[in-house]
C-alpha positions in Angstrom: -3.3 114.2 -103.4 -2.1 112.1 -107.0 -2.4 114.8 -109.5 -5.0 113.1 -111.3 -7.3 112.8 -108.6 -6.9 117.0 -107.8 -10.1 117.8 -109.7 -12.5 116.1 -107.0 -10.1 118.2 -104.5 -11.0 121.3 -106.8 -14.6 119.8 -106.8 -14.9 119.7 -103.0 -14.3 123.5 -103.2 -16.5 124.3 -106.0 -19.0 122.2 -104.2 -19.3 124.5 -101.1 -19.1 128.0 -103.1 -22.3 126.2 -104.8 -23.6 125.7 -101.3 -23.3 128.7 -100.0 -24.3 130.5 -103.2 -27.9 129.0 -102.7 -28.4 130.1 -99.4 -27.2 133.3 -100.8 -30.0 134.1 -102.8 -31.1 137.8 -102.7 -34.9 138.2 -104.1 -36.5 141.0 -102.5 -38.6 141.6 -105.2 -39.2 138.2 -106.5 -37.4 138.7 -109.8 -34.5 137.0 -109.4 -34.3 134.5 -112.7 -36.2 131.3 -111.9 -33.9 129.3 -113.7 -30.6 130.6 -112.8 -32.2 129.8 -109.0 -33.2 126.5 -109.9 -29.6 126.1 -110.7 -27.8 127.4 -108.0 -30.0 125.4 -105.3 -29.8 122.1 -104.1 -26.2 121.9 -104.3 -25.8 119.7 -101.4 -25.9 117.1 -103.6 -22.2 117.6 -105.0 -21.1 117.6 -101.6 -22.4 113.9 -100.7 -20.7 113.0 -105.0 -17.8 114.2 -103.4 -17.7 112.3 -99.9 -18.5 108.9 -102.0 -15.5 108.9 -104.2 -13.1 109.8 -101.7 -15.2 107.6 -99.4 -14.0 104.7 -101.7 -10.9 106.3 -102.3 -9.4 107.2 -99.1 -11.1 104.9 -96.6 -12.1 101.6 -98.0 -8.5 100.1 -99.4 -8.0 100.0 -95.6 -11.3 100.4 -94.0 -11.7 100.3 -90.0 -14.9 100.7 -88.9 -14.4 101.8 -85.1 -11.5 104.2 -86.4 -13.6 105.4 -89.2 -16.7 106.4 -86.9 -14.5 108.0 -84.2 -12.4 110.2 -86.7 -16.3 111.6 -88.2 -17.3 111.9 -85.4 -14.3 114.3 -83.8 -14.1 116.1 -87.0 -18.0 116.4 -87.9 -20.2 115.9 -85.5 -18.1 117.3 -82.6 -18.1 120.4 -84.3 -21.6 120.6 -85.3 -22.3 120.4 -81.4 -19.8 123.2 -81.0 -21.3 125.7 -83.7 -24.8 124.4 -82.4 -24.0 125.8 -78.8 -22.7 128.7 -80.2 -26.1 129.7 -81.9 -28.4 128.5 -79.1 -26.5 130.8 -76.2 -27.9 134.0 -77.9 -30.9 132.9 -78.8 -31.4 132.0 -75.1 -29.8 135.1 -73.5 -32.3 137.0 -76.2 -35.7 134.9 -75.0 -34.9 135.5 -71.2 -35.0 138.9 -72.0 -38.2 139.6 -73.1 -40.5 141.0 -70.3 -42.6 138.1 -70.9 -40.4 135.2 -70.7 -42.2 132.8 -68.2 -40.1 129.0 -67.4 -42.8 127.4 -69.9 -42.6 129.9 -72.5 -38.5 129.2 -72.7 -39.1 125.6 -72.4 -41.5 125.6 -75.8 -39.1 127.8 -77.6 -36.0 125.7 -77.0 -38.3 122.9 -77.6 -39.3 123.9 -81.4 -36.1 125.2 -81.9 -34.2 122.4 -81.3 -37.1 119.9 -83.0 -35.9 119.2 -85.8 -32.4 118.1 -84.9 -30.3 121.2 -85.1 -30.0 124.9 -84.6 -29.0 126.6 -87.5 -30.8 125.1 -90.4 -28.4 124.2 -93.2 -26.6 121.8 -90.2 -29.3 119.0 -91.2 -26.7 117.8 -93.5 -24.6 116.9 -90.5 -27.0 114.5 -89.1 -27.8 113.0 -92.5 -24.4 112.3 -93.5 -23.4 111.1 -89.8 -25.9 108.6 -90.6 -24.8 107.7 -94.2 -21.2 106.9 -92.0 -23.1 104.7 -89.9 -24.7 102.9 -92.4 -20.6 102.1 -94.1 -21.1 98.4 -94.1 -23.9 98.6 -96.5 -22.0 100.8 -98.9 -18.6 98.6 -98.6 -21.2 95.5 -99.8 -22.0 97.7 -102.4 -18.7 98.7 -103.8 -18.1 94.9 -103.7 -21.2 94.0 -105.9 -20.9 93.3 -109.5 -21.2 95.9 -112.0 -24.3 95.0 -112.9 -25.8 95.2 -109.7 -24.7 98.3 -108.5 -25.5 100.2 -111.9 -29.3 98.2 -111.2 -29.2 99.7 -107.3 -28.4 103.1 -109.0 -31.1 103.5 -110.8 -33.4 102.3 -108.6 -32.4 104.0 -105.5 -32.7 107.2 -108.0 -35.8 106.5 -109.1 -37.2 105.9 -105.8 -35.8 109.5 -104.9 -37.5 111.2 -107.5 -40.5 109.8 -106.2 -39.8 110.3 -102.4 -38.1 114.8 -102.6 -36.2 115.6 -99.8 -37.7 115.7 -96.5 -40.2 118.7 -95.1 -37.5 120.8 -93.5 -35.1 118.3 -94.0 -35.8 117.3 -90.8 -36.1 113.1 -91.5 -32.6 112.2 -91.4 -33.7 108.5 -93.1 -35.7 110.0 -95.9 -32.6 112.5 -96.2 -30.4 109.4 -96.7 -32.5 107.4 -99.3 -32.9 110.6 -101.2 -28.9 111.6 -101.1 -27.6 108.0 -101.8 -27.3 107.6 -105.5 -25.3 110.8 -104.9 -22.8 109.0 -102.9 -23.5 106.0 -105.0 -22.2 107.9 -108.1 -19.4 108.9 -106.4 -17.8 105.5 -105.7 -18.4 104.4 -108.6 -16.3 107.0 -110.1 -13.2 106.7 -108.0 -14.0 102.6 -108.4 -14.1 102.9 -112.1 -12.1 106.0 -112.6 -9.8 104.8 -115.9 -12.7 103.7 -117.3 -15.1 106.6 -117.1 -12.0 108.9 -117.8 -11.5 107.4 -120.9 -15.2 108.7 -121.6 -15.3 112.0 -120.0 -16.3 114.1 -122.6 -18.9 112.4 -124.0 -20.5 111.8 -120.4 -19.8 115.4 -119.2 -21.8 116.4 -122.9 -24.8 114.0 -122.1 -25.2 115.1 -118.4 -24.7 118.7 -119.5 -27.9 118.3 -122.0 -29.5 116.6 -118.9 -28.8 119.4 -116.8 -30.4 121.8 -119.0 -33.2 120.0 -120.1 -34.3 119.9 -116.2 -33.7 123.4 -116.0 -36.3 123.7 -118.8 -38.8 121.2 -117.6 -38.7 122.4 -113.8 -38.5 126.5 -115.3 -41.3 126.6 -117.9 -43.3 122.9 -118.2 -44.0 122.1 -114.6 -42.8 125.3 -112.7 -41.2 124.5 -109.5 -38.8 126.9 -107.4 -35.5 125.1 -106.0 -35.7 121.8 -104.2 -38.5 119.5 -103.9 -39.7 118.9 -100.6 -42.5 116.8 -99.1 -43.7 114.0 -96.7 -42.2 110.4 -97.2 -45.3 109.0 -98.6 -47.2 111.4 -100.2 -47.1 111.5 -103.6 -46.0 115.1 -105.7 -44.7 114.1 -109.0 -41.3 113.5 -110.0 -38.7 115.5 -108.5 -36.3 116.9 -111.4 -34.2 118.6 -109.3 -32.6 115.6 -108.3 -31.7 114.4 -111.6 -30.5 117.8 -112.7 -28.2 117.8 -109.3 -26.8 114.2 -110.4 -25.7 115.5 -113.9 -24.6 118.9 -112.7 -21.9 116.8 -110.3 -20.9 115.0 -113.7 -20.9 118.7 -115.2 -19.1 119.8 -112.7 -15.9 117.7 -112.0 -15.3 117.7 -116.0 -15.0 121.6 -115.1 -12.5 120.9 -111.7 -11.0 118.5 -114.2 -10.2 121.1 -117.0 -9.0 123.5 -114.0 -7.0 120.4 -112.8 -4.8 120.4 -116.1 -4.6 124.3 -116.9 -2.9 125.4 -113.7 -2.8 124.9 -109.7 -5.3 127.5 -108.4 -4.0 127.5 -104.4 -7.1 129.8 -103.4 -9.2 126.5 -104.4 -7.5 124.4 -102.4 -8.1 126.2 -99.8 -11.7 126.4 -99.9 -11.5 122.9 -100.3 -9.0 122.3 -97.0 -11.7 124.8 -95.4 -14.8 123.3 -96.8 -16.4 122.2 -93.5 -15.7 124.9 -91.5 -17.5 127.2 -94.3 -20.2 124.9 -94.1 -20.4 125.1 -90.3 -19.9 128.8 -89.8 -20.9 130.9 -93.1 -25.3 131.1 -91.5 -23.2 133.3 -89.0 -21.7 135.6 -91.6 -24.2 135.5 -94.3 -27.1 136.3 -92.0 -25.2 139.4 -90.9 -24.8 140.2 -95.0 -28.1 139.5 -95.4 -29.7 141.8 -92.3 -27.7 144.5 -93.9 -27.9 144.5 -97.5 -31.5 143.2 -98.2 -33.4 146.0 -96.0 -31.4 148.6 -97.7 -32.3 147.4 -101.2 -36.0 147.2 -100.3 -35.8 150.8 -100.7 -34.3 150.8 -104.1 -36.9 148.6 -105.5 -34.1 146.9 -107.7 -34.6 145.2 -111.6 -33.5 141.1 -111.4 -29.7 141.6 -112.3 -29.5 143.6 -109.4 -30.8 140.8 -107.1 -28.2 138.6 -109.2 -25.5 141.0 -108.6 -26.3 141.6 -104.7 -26.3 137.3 -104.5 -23.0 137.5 -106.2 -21.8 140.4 -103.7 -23.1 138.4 -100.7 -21.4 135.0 -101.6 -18.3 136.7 -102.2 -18.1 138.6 -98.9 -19.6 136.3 -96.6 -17.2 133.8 -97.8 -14.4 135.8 -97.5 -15.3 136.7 -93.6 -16.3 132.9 -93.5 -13.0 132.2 -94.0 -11.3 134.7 -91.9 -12.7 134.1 -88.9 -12.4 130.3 -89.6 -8.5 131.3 -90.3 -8.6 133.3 -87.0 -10.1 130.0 -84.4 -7.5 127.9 -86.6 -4.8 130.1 -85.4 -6.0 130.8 -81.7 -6.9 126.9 -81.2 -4.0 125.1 -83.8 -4.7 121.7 -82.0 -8.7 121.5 -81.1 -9.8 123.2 -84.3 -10.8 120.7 -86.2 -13.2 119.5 -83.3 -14.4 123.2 -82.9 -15.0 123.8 -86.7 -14.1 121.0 -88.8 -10.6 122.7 -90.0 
């Protein structure tokens, strides 16, 4: 990639270490700090700030729909299938043996397990941004709208997601994409106007920094809330300030990749980056097996909160590492179908 556009590479990388790290939470004694959790979660956000710029920066000069949705959906949703299967097989092998397993019984438990749209339950982002890939013809209107009009659909497609929180499991793939798009709205704009907002950077990395931590505040000590908002589409439950924390934490963020960007190359980045899916697809696999080990054991030890910080810290760092090794490993075994298998 142009050297000035290897921070939102760096970003991508940062982005999934951010995602993982929240699903890494270790709290077995519920005193892990409430506002260091509140933010480390909900980091899927940087992901889909991410896809938007390089959605405008990669695809639209020569944008193709057909070969845009079948290149997604070899290299995302082919995979998802893949790791899906993968997780259902022993969770089958280990209902038909149970003593008690009757034909209905397995029937019911395949049925709720596969409700919601997916196995393992950080792959709801696959189905949500499959359908944001779909829905490409609206977002190319977009990027072709005045200035005006897309910094008007901005703020109200935010504002309509701090009203409506992610969905109850995030199960409702459309609520999922109303919620995410000022996300991937933010991130076109960037690569659209990226001399521009350069120019700027400082002073809009300072203002979204002050934003971040004011929501940290609010959402810590004024109107305590742990993590991400989630309710039904039309219920009302206040205003969801994890969202706009999440929007200026991207901002945040890629001014950080950005310094990174002009201090060095850091290879081991880039290849989280490269890799980025197939963390995302595989690491449940790893980290549960962390998890089943390490948490039980420190039950017993009745830790202080910066040992549950320093177990989340050990847990992100080895289950990435294995993460990566055994995506390194299919890579290796499968050089020409991995990307369908894993997304790498």
């Amino acid at each position: 990639m142009n050297q000035r556009y290897l921070e939102f590479d760096y970003l991508r990388g940062m982005a999934i270490l951010v995602i993982i790290l929240g699903h890494a939470v270790v709290n077995v004694d519920r005193t892990f700090p409430l506002a260091l959790h509140n933010l480390i979660a909900g980091g899927s956000g940087l992901f889909v700030f991410v896809s938007g710029f390089f959605f405008h920066r990669v695809f639209y000069p020569r944008f193709n729909y057909a070969a845009f949705m079948r290149k997604k959906f070899r290299n995302v949703f082919c995979p998802f299938l893949v790791v899906s299967l993968a997780a259902l097989i022993p969770m089958m092998l280990a209902w038909l043996g149970k003593p008690d397993m009757t034909a209905q019984k397995f029937a019911m438990n395949l049925y709720w397990q596969l409700n919601d749209g997916y196995v393992l339950y950080p792959h709801w982002y696959i189905l949500f941004i499959m359908a944001v890939f779909l829905l490409s013809p609206l977002y190319l209107l977009y990027i072709r709208a005045s200035t005006m009009a897309q910094l008007l659909l901005l703020i109200e497609f935010s504002i309509a997601a701090m009203l409506l929180h992610r969905p109850l499991g995030n199960a409702n793939v459309l609520q999922s994409v109303l919620y995410f798009t000022p996300f991937y709205m933010l991130g076109m704009l960037y690569s659209q106007y990226y001399e521009p907002l350069s120019r700027h950077r400082r002073s809009i990395a300072a203002a979204a920094f002050v934003g971040v931590m004011l929501m940290i505040v609010l959402q810590t000590l004024v109107f305590p809330h742990l993590a991400n908002y989630h309710k039904a589409p039309l219920r009302f439950g206040g205003i969801d300030l994890m969202f706009v924390q999440k929007l200026c934490l991207s901002v945040v963020m890629l001014e950080i990749a950005y310094w990174l960007s002009r201090r060095g190359h850091y290879p081991l980045l880039l290849e989280i980056s490269a890799a980025s899916f197939a963390l995302y697809f595989l690491h449940p696999f790893l980290l549960g097996e962390v998890h089943e080990r390490l948490i039980p054991w420190m039950r017993t030890l009745h830790p202080p909160g910066w040992a549950n910080v320093a177990a989340t810290l050990f847990s992100v760092i080895l289950a990435t590492a294995l993460t990566y090794g055994v995506a390194r490993l299919i890579r290796r075994a499968f050089p020409r179908n991995s990307r369908m298998l894993i997304g790498w």
